[in-house]
N, CA, C and O of each residue as an XYZ file, in Angstrom:
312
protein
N       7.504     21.363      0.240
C       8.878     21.125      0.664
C       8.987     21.107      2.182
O       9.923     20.640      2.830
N       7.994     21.629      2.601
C       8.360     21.698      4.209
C       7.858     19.911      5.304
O       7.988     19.494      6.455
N       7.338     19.484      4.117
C       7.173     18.078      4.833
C       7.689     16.684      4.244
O       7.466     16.443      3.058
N       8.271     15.895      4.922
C       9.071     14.560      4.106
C       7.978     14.362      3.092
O       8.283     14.307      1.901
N       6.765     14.254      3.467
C       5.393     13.801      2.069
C       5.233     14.575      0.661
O       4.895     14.143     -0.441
N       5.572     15.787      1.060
C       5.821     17.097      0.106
C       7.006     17.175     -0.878
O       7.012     17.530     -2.057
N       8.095     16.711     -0.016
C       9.726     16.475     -1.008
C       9.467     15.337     -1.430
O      10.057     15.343     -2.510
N       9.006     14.386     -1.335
C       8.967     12.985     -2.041
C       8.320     13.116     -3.351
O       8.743     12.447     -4.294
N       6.928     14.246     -3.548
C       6.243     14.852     -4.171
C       7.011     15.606     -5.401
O       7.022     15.393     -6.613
N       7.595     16.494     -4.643
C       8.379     17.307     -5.884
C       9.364     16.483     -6.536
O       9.314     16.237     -7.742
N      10.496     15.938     -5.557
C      11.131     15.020     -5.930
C      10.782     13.964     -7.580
O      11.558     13.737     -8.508
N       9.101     13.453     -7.365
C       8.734     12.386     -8.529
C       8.346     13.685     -9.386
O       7.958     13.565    -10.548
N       8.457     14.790     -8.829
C       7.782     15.736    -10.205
C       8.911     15.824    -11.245
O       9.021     15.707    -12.465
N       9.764     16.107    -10.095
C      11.220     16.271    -10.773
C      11.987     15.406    -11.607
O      12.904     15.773    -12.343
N      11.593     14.305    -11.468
C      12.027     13.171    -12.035
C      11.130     12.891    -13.245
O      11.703     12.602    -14.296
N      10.203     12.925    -13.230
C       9.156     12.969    -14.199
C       9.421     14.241    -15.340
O       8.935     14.255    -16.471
N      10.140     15.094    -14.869
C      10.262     16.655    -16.206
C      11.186     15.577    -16.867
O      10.859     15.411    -18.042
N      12.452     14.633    -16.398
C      13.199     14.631    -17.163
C      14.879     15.023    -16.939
O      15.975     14.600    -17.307
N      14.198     16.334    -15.917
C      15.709     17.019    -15.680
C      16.967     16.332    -15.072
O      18.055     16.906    -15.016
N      16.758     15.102    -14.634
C      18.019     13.891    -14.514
C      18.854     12.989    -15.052
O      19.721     12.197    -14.683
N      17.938     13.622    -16.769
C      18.340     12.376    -17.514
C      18.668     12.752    -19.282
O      19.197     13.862    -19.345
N      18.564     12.386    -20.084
C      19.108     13.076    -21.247
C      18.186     12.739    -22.104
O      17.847     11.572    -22.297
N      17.455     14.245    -22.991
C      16.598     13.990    -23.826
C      16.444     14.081    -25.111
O      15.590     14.618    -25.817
N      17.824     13.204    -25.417
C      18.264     12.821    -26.543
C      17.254     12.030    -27.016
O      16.850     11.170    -26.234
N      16.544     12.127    -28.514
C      15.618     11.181    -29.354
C      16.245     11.712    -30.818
O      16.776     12.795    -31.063
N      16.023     10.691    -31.613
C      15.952     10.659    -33.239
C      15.077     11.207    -33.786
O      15.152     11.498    -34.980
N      14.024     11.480    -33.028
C      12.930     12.437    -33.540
C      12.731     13.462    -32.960
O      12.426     13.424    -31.768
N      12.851     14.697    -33.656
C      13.664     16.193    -33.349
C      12.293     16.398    -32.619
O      12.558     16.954    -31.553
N      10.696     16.155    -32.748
C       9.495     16.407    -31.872
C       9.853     16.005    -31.165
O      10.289     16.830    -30.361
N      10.027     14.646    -30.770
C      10.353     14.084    -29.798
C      11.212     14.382    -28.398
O      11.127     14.286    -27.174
N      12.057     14.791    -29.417
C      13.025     15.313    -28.296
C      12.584     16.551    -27.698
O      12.547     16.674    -26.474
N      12.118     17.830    -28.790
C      11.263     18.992    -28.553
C      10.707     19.311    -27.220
O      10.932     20.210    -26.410
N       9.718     18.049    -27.251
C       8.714     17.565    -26.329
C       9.604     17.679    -25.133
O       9.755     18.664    -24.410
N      10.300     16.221    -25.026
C      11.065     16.023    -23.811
C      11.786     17.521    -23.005
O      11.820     17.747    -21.795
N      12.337     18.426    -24.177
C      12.970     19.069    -23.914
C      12.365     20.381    -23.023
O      13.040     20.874    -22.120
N      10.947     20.920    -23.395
C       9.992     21.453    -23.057
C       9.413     21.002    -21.327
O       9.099     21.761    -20.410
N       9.433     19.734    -21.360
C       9.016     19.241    -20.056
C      10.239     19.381    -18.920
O      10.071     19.744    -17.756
N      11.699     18.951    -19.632
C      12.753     19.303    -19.414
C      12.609     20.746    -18.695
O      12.580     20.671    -17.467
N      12.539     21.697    -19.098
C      12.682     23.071    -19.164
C      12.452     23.225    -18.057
O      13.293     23.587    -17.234
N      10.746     22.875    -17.704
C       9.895     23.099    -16.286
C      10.476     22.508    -15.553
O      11.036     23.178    -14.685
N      10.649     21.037    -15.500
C      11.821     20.927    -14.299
C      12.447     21.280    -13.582
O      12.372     21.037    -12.377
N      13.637     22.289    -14.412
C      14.778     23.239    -14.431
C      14.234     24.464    -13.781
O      14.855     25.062    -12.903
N      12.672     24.951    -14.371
C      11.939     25.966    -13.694
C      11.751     25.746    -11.844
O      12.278     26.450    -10.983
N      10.917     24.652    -11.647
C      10.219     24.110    -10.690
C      12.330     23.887     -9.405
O      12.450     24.100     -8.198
N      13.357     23.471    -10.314
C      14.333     23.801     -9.086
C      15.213     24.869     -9.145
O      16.332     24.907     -8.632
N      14.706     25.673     -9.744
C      15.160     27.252     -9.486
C      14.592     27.770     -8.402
O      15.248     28.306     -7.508
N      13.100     27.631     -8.394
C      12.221     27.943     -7.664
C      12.599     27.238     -6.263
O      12.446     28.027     -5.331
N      13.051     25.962     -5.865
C      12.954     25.828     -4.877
C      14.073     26.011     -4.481
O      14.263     25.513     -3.371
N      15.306     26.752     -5.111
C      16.815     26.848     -4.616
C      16.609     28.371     -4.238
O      17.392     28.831     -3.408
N      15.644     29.190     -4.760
C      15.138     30.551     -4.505
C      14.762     31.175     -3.126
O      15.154     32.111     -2.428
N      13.463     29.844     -3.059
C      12.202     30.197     -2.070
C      13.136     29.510     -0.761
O      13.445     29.988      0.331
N      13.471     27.997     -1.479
C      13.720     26.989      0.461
C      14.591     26.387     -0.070
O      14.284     25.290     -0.538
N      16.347     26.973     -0.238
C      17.721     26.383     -0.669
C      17.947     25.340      0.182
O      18.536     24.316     -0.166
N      17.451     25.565      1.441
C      18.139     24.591      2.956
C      17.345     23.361      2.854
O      17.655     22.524      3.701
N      16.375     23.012      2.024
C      15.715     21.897      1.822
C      16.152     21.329      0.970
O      16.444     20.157      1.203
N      16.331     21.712     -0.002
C      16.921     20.659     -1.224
C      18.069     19.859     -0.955
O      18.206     19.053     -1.875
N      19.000     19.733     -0.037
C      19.992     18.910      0.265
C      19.099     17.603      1.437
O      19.342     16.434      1.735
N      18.163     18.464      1.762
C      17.026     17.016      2.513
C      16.498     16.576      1.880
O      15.969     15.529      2.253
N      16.281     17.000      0.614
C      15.125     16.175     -0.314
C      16.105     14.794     -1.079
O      15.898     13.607     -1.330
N      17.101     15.651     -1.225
C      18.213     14.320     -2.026
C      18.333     13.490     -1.027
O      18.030     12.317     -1.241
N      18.841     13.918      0.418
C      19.285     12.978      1.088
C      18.415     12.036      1.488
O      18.934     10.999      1.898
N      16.672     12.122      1.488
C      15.800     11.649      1.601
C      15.682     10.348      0.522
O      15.597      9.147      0.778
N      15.705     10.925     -0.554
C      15.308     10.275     -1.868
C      16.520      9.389     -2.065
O      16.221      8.386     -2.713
N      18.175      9.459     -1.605
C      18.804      8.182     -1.864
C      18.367      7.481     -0.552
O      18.022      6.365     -0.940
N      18.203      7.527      0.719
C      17.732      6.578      1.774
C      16.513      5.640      0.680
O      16.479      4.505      0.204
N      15.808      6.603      0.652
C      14.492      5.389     -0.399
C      15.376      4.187     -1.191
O      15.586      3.026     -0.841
N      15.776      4.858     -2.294
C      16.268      4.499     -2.884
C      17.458      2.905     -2.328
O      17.473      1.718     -2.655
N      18.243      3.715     -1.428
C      18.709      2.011     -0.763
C      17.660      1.386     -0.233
O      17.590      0.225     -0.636
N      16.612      1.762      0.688
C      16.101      0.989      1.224
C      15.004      0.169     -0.067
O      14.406     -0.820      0.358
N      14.795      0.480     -1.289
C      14.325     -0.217     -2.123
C      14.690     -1.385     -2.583
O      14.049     -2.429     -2.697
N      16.590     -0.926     -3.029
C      17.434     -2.155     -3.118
C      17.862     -2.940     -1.931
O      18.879     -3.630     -2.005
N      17.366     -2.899     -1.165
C      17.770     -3.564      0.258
C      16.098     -4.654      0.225
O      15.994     -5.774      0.725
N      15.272     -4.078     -0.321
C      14.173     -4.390      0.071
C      13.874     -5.422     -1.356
O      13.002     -6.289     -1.287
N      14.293     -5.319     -2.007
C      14.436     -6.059     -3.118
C      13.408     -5.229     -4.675
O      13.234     -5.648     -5.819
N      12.919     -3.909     -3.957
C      12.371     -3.313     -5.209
C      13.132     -2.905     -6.357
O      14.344     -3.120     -6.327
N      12.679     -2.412     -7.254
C      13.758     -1.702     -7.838
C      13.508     -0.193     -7.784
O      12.364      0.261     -7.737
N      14.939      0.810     -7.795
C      15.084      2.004     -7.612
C      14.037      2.628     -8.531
O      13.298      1.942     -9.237
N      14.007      3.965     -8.489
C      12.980      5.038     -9.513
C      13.994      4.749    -10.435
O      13.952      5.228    -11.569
């Protein structure tokens, strides 16, 4: 967290648990699963609202700049 390379890092970790998005499935494993990976997510930003609170408002603000500059750039967003 203490370096833009580091929040970009946690950031795709974070995005990757799940914890942004809804892990609704028809298949109760399925969802299980999601929900489990879910969890750590939720773990992993406790932890960083704990250890380094004053970063996490840089990591967002970081991650929507990307984010426009993707759609500006013609990529598409995460």
């Amino acid at each position: 967290m203490g370096s833009k390379r580091g929040r970009r890092i946690v950031w795709r970790l974070l995005e990757k648990s799940g914890l942004f998005s809804s892990t609704f499935d028809s298949n109760a494993m399925v969802m299980a699963f999601a929900e489990g990976r879910r969890f750590y997510g939720g773990r992993m930003l406790e932890t960083i609202h704990t250890i380094c609170p004053e970063l996490y408002p840089t990591m967002v603000k970081e991650q929507k700049q990307n984010d426009r500059d993707d759609v500006g750039s013609g990529q598409s967003a995460h």
